[in-house]
C-alpha positions in Angstrom: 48.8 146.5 104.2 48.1 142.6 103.3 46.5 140.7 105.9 48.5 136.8 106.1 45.3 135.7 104.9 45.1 138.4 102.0 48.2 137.2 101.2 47.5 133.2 101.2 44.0 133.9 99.1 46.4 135.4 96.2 48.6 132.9 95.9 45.5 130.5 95.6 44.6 132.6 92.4 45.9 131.2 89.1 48.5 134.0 87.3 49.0 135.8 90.4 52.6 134.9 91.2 55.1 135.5 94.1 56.7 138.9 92.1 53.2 140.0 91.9 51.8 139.8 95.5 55.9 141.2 96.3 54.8 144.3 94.5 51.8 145.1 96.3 53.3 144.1 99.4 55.9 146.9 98.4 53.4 149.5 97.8 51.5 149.0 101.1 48.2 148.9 99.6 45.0 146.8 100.8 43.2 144.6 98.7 40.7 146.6 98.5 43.0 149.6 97.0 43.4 147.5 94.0 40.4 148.4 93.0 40.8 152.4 92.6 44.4 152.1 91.3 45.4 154.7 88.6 47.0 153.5 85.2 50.4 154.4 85.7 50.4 152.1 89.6 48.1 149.4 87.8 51.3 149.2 85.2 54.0 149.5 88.2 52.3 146.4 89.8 50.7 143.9 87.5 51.7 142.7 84.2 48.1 143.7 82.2 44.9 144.6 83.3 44.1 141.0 83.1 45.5 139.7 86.3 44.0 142.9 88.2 40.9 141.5 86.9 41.7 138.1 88.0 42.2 139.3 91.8 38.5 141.3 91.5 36.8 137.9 90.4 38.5 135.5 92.0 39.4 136.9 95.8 36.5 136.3 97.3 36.6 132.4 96.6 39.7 132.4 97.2 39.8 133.8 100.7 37.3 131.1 101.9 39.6 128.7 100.6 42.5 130.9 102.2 40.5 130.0 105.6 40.0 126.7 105.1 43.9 126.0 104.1 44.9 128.1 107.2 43.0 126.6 110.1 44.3 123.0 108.0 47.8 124.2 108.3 47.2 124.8 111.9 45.4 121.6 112.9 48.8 120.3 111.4 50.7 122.7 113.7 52.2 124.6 110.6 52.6 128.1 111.4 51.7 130.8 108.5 53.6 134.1 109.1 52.6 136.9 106.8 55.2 139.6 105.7 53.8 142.2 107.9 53.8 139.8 110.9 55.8 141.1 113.8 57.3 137.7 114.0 58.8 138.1 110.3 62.1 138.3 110.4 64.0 141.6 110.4 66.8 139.9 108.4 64.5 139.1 105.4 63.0 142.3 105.1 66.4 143.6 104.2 66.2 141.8 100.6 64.2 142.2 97.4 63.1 139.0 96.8 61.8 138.4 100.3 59.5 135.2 100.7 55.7 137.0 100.7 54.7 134.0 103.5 56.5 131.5 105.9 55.2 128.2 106.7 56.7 126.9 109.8 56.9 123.8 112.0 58.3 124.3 115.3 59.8 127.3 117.3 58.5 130.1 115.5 59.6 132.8 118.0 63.1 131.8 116.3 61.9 133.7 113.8 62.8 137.3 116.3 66.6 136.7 115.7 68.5 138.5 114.2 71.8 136.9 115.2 71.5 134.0 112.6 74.5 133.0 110.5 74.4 130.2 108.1 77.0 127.4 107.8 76.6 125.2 104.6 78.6 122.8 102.5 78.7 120.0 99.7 77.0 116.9 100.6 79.8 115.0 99.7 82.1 116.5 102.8 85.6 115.6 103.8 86.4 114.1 107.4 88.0 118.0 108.1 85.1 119.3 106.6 83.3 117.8 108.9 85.3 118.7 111.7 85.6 122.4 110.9 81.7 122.7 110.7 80.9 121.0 113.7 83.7 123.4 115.8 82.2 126.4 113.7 78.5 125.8 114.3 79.4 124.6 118.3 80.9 127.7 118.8 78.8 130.1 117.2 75.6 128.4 119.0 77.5 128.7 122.0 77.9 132.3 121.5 73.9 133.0 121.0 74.1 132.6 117.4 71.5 130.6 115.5 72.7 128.2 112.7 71.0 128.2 109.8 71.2 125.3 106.9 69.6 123.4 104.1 69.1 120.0 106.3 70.9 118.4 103.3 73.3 115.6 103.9 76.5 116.3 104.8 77.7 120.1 105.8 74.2 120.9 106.8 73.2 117.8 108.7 76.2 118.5 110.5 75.5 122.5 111.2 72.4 121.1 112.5 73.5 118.5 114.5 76.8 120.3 116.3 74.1 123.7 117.1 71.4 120.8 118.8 74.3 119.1 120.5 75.8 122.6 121.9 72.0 123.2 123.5 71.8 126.1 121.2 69.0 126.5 118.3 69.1 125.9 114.4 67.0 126.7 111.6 66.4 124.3 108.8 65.5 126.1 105.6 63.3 123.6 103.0 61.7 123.8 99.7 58.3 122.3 101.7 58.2 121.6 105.4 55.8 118.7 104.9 58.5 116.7 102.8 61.9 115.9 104.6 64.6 115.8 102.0 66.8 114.0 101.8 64.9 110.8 103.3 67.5 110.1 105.9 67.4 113.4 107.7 64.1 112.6 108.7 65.3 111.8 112.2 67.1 114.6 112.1 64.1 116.8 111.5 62.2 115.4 114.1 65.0 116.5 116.4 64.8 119.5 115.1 61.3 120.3 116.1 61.6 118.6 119.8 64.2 120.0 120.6 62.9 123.4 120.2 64.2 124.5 116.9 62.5 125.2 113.5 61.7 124.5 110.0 60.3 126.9 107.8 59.6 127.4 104.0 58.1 130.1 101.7 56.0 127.6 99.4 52.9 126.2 100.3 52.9 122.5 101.8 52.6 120.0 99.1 54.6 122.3 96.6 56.4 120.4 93.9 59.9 120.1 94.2 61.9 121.2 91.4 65.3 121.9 90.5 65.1 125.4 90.4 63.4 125.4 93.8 66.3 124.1 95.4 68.2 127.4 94.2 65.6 129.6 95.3 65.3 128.1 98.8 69.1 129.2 98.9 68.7 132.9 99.1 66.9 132.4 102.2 69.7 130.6 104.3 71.7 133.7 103.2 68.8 136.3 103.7 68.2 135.2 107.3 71.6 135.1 108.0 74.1 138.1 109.3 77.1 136.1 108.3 77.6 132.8 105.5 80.0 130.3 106.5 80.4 127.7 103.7 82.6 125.4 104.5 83.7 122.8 101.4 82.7 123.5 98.0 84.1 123.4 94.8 84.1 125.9 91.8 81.0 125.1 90.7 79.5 124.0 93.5 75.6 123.7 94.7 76.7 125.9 97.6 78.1 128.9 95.3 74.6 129.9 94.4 74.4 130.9 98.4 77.1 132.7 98.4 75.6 134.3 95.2 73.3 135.4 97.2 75.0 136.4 100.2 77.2 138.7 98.0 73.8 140.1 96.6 72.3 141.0 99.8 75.6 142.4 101.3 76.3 139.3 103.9 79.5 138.7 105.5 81.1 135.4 104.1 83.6 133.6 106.2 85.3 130.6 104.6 88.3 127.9 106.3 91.4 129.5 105.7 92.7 126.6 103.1 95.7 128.7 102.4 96.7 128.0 106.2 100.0 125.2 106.2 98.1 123.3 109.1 94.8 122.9 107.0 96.2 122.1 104.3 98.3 119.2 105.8 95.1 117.9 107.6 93.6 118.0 103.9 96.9 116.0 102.4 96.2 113.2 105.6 92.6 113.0 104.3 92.1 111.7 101.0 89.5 114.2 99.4 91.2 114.0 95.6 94.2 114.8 94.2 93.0 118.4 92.9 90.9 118.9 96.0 87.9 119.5 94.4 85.9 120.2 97.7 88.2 123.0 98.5 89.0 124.4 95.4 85.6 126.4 95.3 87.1 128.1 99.3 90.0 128.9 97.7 88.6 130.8 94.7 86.5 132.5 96.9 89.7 133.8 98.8 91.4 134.3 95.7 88.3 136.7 94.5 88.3 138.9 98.2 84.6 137.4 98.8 85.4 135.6 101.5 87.1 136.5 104.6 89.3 133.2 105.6 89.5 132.6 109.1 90.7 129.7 111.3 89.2 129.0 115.2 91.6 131.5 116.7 89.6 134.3 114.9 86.5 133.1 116.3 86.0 135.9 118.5 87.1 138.9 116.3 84.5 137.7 113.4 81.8 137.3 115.9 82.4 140.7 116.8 81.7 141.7 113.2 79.0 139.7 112.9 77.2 141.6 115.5 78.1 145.1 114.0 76.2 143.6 111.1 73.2 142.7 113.1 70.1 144.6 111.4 67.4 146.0 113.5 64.0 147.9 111.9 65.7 150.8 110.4 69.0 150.3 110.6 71.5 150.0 107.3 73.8 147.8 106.7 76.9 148.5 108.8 80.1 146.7 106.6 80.2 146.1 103.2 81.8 143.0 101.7 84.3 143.8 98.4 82.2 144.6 95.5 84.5 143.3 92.4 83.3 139.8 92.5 80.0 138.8 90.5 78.4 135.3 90.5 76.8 134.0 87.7 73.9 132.1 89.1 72.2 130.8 86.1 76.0 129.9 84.2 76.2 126.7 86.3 72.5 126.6 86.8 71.8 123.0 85.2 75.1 121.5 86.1 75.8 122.2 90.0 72.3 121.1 91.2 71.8 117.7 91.7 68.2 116.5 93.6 68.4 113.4 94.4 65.5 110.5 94.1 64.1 110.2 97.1 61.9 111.9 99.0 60.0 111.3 102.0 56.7 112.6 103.5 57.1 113.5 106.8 54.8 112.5 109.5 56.1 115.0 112.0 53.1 116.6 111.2 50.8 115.1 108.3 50.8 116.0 105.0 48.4 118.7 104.6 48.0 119.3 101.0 47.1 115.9 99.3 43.7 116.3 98.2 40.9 113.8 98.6 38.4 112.2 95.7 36.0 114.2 97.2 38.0 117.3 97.1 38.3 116.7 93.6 35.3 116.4 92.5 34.1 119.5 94.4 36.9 121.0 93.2 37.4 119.8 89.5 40.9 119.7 89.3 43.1 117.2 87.9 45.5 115.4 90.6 49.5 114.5 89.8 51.3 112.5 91.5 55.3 112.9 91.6 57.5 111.0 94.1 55.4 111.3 97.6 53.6 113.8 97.0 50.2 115.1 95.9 49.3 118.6 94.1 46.9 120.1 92.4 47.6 121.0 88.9 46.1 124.6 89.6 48.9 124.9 92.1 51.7 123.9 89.3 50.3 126.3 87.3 51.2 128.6 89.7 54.6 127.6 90.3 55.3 127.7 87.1 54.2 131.2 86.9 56.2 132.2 89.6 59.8 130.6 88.5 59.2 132.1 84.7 58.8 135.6 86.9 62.0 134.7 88.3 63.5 134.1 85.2 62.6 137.2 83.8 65.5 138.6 86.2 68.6 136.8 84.2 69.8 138.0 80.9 69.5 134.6 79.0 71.7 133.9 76.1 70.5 132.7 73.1 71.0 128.8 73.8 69.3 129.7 76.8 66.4 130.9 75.4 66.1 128.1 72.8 66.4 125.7 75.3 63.8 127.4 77.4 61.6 127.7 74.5 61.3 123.9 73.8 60.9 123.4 77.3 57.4 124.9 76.9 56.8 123.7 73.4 56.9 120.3 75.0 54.8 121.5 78.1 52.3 122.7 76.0 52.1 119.6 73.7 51.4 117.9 77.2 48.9 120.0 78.1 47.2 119.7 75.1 47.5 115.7 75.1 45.7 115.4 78.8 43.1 117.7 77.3 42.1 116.3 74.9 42.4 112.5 76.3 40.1 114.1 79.1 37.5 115.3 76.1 37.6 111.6 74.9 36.7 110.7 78.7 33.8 112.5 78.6 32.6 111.9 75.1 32.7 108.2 76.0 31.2 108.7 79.4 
């Protein structure tokens, strides 16, 4: 089995991605097993013999920098939980893209429950929006339930704040727990952590913050979760690749019952549009037999199913959800997720990955800056890695593909142009 640190020094290797280090996670194997593995398991688990050659002349290296980045982390008071961890959470060990590592800020013994459900939303709510997640998220907290969200605005800042203000806890899933997004919420994260609650995220602090890793933070608020509440959406909305997700890994999804005569005069009082774009996505989800719809006097029959579905070590999923509705996550890919501008470093705890002059030099990597934070290009490299693994997943069509290919065309005409203004550097120098 992989040690936390095992796992940190991989990802600090160039090529070794996320689906990788999952794969020898999977196999229970030790570092130093990699070493005597036969052809057929060196084929199962790494893409050539390349990057198994990689690992044998690069770990070493990169476990001291493993160390160093790990007592960092904690003089930050970031928490790293490894898969095998007995804080790891149950609930994520139940999928097949589980995060290989958790960085956290906060409560981390949050991490032991299992009676999470996640309550989510556009950012862009209604006033009954907002009022059926607030009376979702009280009650649920009330009940020993923690909420989980995306600490966006709107929906999620709510979830957060209704679970705080019933006394209960909440967990706050983020693309980097050094970087509050968006850049008002920053109070709210700050509550977050003193009022005993948590933030945790599966990339290393000072990761770049793409598009696409919006997306894939998603399938964690659904992976940690028993049950999915989203609460306004439309069709195509940000929130449907979480309930993509929840479908995927067999979650319960509850949504407002918008076919219900009250609701729907509430929604008429409050002008939200005259198609009702932020429930049109619910109502489709109804429509399809995702969702279960449910108003506030089912409260207590769905928490009853919610705890039939709680997972323990061994145990298999209890209910299943209907199985005729499939989500294409990568159809409405480039049009449903919008990042906004701004983003804010936090200084809950400090930024721990912006890397000094010094650093550099001993280091001899180039430094980019994008909005307020600082990464290495080595770690890019590896990001990039890692979402083309994840792309290798979808069945892209052929505008797809061409559009995928020009991406890295143009990447690569980058590349080359820094090089080779860096070779003029030196020539000159």
């Amino acid at each position: 089995m992989l040690a936390t640190l095992d796992i940190l020094a991989l990802k600090l290797i160039s090529g070794i991605g996320d689906v990788t280090i999952r794969k020898i996670i999977t196999s229970n194997l030790e570092i130093k097993d990699l070493y005597h593995l036969s052809s057929a398991e060196l084929k199962s688990i790494f893409r050539s013999e390349k990057d198994l050659l990689k690992i044998k002349e690069s770990f070493g290296g990169a476990y001291e920098k493993a160390e160093y980045d790990f007592q960092r982390y904690m003089d930050n008071n970031i928490t790293v939980i490894g898969y095998f961890e007995s804080k790891y959470p149950i609930n994520l060990t139940k999928i097949d893209d589980f995060p290989i590592l958790l960085f956290c800020s906060g409560n981390v013994e949050l991490l032991k429950s299992k009676k999470n459900v996640a309550v989510i939303g556009t950012r862009d709510n209604s006033q009954v929006g907002n009022r059926i997640a607030s009376i979702t998220s009280t009650y649920f907290a009330n009940e020993g339930f923690t909420i989980v969200s995306g600490l966006a605005r709107g929906i999620d800042s709510i979830a957060h704040e209704a679970a705080l203000d019933a006394k209960g806890s909440t967990i706050a899933v983020l693309v980097d727990v050094t970087s509050i997004y968006p850049k008002e919420n920053y109070k709210l994260a700050r509550r977050i952590i003193e009022e005993g609650s948590l933030m945790i995220s599966e990339n290393t602090p000072g990761t770049f913050q793409s598009k696409s890793s919006f997306v894939v933070r998603d399938r964690l608020q659904s992976g940690l979760s028993i049950g999915v509440f989203p609460i306004e959406t439309d069709v195509q909305g940000g929130t449907m690749h979480t309930v993509g997700f929840a479908k995927k890994q067999n979650r319960l999804i509850f949504v407002p019952d918008v076919k219900n005569q009250a609701l729907l005069e509430m929604y008429s009082k409050d002008i939200v549009g005259v198609d009702f774009s932020k429930i049109r996505g619910i109502k489709h989800l109804i429509d399809s037999g995702v969702a279960i719809p449910y108003t506030k006097d089912a409260f207590n029959d769905i928490k009853v199913k919610l705890e039939e579905h709680t997972f323990g070590k061994t145990d298999q999923v209890i209910s299943k959800v209907n199985e005729g509705y499939s989500y294409d996550l990568f159809s409405s890919f480039n049009k449903t997720v919008k990042v906004l501008d701004e983003t804010v470093s936090n200084d809950i705890m400090k930024p721990v990955c912006s890397t000094s002059k010094d650093d550099l030099k001993e280091q001899n990597t180039s430094n980019v800056e994008c909005e307020s934070n600082e990464f290495s290009l080595e770690s890019l490299s590896t990001r990039i890695i890692s979402e083309f693994e994840l792309l290798s997943n979808f069945n892209l069509d052929d505008k797809q593909k061409e559009k995928l290919i020009k991406t890295v065309e143009a990447f690569c005409i980058n590349v080359r142009k820094v090089s080779e203004q860096k070779g003029r550097r030196k020539k000159r120098s």
